[in-house]
C-alpha positions in Angstrom: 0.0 0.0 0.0 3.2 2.4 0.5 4.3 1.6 -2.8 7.3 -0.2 -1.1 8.9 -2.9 -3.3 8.3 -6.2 -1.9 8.6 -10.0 -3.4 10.9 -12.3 -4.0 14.7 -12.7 -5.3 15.3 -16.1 -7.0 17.4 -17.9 -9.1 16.6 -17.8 -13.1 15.6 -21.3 -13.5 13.4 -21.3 -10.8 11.7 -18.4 -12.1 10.8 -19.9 -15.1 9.5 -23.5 -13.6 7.4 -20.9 -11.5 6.1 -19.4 -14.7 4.5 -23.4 -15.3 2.7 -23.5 -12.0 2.3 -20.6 -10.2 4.9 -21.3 -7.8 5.8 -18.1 -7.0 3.5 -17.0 -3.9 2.8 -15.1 -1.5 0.6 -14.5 1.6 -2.3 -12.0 1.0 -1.3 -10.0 4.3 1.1 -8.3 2.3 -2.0 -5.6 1.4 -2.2 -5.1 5.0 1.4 -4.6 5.9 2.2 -0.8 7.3 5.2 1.7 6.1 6.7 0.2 9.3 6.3 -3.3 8.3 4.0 -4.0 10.7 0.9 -6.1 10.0 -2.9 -4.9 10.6 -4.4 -8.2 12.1 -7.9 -6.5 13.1 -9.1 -6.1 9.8 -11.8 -8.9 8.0 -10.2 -7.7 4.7 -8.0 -10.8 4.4 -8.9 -14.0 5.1 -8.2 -16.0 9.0 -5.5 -18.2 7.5 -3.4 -15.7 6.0 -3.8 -17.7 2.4 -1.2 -17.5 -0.2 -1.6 -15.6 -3.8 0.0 -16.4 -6.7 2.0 -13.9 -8.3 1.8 -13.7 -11.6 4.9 -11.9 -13.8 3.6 -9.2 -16.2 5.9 -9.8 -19.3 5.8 -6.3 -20.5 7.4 -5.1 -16.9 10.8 -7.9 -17.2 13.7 -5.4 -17.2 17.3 -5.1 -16.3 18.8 -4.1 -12.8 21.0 -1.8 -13.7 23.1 -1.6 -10.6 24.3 -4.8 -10.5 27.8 -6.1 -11.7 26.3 -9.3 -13.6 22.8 -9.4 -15.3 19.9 -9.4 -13.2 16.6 -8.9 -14.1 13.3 -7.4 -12.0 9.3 -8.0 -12.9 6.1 -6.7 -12.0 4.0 -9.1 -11.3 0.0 -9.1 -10.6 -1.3 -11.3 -8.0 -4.5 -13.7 -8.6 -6.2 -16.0 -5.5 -5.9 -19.6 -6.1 -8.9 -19.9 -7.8 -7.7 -17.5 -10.3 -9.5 -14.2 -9.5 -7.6 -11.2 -9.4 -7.0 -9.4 -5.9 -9.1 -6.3 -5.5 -7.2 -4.8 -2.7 -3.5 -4.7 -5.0 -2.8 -1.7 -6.2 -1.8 -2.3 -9.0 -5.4 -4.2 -9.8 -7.5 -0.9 -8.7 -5.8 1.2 -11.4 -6.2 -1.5 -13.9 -10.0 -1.7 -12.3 -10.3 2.4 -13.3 -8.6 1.7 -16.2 -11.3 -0.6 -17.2 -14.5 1.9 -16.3 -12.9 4.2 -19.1 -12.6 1.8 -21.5 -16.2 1.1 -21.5 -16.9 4.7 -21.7 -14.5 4.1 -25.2 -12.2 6.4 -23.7 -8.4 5.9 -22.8 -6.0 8.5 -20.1 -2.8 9.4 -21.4 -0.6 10.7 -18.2 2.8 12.4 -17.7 3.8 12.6 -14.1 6.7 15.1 -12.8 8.8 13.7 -10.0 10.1 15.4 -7.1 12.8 14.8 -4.8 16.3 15.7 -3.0 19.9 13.9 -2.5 20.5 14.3 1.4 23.6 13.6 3.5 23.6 10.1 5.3 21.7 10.0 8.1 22.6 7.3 10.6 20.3 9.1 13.2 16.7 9.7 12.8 16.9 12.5 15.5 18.6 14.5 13.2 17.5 16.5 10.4 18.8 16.0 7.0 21.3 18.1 5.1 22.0 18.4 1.7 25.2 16.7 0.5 28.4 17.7 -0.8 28.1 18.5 -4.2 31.3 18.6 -6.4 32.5 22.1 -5.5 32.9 20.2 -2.1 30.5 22.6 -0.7 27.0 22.0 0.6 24.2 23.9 -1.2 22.6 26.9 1.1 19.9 28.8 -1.6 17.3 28.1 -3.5 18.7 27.6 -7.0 15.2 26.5 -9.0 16.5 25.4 -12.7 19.7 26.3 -11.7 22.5 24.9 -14.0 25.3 25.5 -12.1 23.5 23.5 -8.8 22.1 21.1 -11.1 25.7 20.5 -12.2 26.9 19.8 -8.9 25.7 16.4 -9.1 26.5 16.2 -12.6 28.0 12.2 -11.9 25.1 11.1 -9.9 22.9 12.6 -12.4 24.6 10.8 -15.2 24.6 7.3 -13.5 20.6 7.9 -13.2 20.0 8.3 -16.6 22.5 5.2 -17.9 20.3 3.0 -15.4 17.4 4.6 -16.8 18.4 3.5 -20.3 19.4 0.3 -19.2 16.3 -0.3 -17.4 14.1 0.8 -20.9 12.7 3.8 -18.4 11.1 6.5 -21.0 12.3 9.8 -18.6 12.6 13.2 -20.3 14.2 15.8 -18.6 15.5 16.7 -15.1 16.1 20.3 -13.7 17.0 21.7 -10.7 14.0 22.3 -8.4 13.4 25.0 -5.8 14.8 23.5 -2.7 18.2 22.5 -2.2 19.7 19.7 -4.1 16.0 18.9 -4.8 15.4 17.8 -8.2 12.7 17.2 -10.5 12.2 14.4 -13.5 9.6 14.6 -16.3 8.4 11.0 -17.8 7.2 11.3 -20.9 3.5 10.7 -21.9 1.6 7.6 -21.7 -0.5 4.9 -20.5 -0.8 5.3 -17.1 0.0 1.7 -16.0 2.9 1.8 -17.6 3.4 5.2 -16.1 3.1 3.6 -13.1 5.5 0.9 -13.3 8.0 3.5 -14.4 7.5 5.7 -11.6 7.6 2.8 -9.4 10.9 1.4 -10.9 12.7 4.6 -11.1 12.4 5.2 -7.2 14.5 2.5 -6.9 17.0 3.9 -10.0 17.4 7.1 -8.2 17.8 5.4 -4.5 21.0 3.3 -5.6 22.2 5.7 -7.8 22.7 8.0 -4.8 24.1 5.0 -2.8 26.6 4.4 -5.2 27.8 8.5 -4.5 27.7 7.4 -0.5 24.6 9.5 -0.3 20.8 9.2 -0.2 17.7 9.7 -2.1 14.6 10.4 -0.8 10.8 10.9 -2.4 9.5 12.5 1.5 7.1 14.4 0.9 8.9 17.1 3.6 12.0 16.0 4.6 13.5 19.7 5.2 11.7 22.1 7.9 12.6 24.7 5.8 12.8 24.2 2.2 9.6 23.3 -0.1 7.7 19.8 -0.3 8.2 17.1 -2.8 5.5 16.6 -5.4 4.3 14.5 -8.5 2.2 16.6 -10.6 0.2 14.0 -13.0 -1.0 15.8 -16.4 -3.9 13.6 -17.4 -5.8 14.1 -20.6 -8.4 11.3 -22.6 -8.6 10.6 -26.0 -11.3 8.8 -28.1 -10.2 4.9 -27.9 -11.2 4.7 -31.9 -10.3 8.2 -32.9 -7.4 8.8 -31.2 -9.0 12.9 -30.7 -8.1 14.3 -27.7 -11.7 15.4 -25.9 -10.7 17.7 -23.2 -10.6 19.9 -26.2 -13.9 21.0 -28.9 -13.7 21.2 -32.2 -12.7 24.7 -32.2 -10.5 24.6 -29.8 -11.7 25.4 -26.5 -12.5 23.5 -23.4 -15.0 20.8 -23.4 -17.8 20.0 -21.2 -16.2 16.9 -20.7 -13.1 18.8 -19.6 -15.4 20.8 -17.6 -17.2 17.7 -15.9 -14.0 16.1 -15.2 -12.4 19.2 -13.5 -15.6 19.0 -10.9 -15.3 15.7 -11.0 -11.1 16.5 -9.2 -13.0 19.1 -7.0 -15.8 17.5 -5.8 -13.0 14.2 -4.5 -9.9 14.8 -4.7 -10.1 16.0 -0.7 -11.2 12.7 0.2 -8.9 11.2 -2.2 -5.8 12.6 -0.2 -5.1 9.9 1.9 -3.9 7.9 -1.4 -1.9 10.8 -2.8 -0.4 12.1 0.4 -0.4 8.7 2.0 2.0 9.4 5.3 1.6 11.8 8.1 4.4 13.9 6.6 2.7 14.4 3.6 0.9 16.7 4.7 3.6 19.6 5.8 4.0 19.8 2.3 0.5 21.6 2.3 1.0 25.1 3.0 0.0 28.4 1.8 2.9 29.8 -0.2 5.6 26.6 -0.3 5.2 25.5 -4.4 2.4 22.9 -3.2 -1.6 24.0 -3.7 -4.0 24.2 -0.2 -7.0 23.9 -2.3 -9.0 22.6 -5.6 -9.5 25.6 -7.4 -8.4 25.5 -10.6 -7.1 28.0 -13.3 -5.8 28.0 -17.3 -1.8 28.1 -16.7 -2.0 29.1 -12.6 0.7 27.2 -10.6 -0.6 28.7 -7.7 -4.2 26.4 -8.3 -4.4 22.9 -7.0 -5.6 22.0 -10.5 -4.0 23.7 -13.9 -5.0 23.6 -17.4 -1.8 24.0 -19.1 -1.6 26.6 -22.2 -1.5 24.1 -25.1 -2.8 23.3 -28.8 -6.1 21.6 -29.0 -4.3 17.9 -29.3 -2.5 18.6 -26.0 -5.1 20.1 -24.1 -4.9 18.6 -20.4 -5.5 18.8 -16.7 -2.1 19.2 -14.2 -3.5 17.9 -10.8 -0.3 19.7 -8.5 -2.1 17.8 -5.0 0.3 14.7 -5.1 3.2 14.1 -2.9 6.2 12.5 -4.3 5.9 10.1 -1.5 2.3 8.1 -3.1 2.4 4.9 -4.3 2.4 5.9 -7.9 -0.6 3.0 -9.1 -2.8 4.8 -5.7 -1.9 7.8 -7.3 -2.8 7.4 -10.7 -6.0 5.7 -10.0 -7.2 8.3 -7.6 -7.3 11.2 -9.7 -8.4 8.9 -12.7 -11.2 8.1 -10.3 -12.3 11.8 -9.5 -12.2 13.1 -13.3 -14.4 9.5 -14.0 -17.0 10.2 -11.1 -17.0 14.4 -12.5 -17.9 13.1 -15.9 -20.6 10.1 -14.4 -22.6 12.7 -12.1 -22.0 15.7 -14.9 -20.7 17.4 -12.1 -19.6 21.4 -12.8 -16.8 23.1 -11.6 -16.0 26.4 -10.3 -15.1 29.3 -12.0 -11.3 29.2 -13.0 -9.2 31.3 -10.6 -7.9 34.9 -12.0 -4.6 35.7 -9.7 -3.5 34.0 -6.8 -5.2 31.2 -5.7 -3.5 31.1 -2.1 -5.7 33.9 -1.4 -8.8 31.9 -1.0 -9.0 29.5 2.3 -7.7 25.8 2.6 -9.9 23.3 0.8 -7.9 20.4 2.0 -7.0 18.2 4.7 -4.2 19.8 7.3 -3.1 16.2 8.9 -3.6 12.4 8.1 -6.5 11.9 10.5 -8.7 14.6 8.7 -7.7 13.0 5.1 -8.9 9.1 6.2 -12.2 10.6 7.8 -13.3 12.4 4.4 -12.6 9.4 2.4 -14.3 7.4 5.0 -17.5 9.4 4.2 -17.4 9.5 0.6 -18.8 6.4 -1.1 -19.4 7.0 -4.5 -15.2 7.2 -4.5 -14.8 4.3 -2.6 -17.6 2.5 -4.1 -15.2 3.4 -8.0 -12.1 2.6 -6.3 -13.4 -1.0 -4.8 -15.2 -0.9 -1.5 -12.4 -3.9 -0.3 -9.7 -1.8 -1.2 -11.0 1.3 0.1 -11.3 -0.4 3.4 -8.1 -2.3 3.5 -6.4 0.9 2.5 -8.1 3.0 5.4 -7.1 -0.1 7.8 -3.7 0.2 7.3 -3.5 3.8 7.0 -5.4 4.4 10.6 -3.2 1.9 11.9 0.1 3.7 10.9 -1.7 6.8 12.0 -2.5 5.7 15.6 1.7 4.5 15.5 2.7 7.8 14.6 0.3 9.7 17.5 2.7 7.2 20.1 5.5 9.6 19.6 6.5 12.5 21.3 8.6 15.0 19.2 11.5 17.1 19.7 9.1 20.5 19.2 7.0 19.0 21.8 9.6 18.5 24.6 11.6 22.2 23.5 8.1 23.8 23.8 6.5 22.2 26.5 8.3 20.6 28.8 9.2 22.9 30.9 6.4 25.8 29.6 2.9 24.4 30.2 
């Protein structure tokens, strides 16, 4: 559910005797199992025996693991009870299950996500906050330097081992700048079906991690992971084109905004607050949210407005799309994907029509979103027509395991709480 890779490592040969008869298993408590790696055992989500599933290799995923010495190879693979029936709580099965509501409607989403995130100092101590590295001027970077070349080149080797695993791993990124925060970087994937997207996104997490290990530092997608320095986000451009014309429909014949557009915009208003717990899944992601730090605090939306949570992009008629800017870096990127894919479907289902596109700055108006973790599981809680699209099992193994993580994290006492308090109140 964190988007945490988890599986098995074998030998080739008994890879491919598993391929004969679904040898390769694993129990189904693995949907239930926390960012901690705890287990939720108080849930009726999986069964009382803890059954095993089948995992099943998706062909298309098989790709090289570019950090290793000698060829290895990694796979996605699907998992399927016993009796052959897909689980409905994997995530990588509820996209596919959105994927499959558009598909009736004859439609297909096209996506491009934008990935955030920094290269820190090792951290041997989780008491102590991060610090950027040592770039190759020797010196650690202080400023903001957004599309800076100059701090962008600063991890010119790191950056170049990414992209040689990238192309050794057939990953389709396009390009990487320099974001606002320090060493923080951003990488744009280039357009196209979102389960692929979502493997992609999935894979190069782990790309980026070992590249930075290899340069004795670290990598991390934390939503927050500096007090002071801007959030981590993935920004998913979404559009839909006819499945038999190819024609993009976000976009009329002459050019403008479609109702469909329209409807699907609403449709992003209307959920996307209750869908927060699947794109800001941790209690961290949600310092990310705040007025004036590159991430939105609402849904409004606006024609080319970075300050909106939701941005129509200027663009030609063929390219005409919807940038939803709520996402942390930190989701699991098939949660992701299938929750905004899930708010545009339900915006288009109930006709459902948005505001009035924002003029100026949009951090004027109040916050339209959840401020902490809690808040974000009780809205999606109360909104069934999402969970009912999304799979009502899911929906409730995913709010299970979330809540559980949530009540771990309220066990700790921080460092603000003893400086403040202890000897205050």
């Amino acid at each position: 559910m964190s988007g945490i890779a988890r599986g098995k490592i074998l030998p080739a040969n008994k890879f491919l005797k598993g391929l004969e008869d679904r040898g390769m298993r694993i129990p189904e408590c693995i949907f239930i199992q926390t960012v901690t790696g705890e287990f939720v055992w108080d849930t009726d989500v999986v069964s009382d025996t803890n059954r095993d599933i089948a995992m099943v290799p998706d062909a298309n995923t098989i790709r090289l693991v570019p950090w290793y010495p000698e060829p290895v190879a990694q796979v996605v693979c699907d998992v399927y009870h016993l009796d052959g029936t897909p689980v409905d709580i994997a995530p990588r099965q509820v996209l596919r299950r959105i994927l499959d509501l558009y598909a009736k409607k004859g439609l297909k989403p096209i996506v491009a996500p934008e990935l955030e995130f920094y290269f820190v100092k090792k951290n041997l101590d989780p008491d102590y906050p991060l610090e950027p590295p040592i770039g190759m001027s020797g010196r650690q970077e202080s400023g903001r330097q957004a599309y800076g070349i100059e701090a962008a080149n600063e991890f010119d080797p790191i950056v170049e081992d990414i992209y040689d695993f990238c192309d050794a791993a057939n990953l389709d990124v396009d390009t990487m700048a320099h974001e606002a925060g320090a060493a923080q970087m951003e990488i744009n994937f280039n357009h196209g079906d979102p389960l692929e997207l979502a493997d992609q996104v999935f894979m190069f997490k782990r790309v980026v991690r070992q590249a930075a290990l290899k340069h004795d530092m670290y990598a991390t997608f934390m939503a927050k992971p500096h007090q002071n320095q801007p959030g981590s986000s993935m920004h998913i451009h979404q559009s839909l084109v006819d499945m038999y014309t190819g024609k993009n429909v976000f976009s009329t014949k002459t050019g403008k905004d479609s109702k469909t557009l329209l409807n699907y915009i609403g449709g992003l208003q209307r959920y996307m607050p209750a869908a927060m717990p699947l794109v800001a899944p941790n209690v961290n992601s949600y310092r990310r949210i705040a007025r004036y730090s590159d991430a939105p605090i609402n849904v409004h939306w606006g024609h080319d407005n970075r300050t909106c949570g939701l941005r129509v992009p200027d663009s030609e008629p063929e390219a005409r799309r919807i940038e939803n800017r709520l996402a942390g870096s930190d989701a699991n990127p098939y949660l992701a994907l299938a929750a905004t894919l899930a708010c545009g479907y339900l915006g288009m289902k109930e006709k459902i029509s948005p505001s009035n596109p924002v003029e100026g700055d949009a951090y004027r108006f109040a916050f339209g979103l959840p401020r902490h973790q809690g808040d974000a599981l009780n809205k999606l809680n109360y909104a069934k027509p999402l969970k009912d699209t999304l799979g009502e099992l899911f929906a409730k193994a995913y709010m299970d395991t979330k809540n559980y993580e949530y009540d771990l994290y309220q066990q700790v006492i921080s460092s603000w709480e003893r400086e403040n308090l202890l000897l205050n109140v």
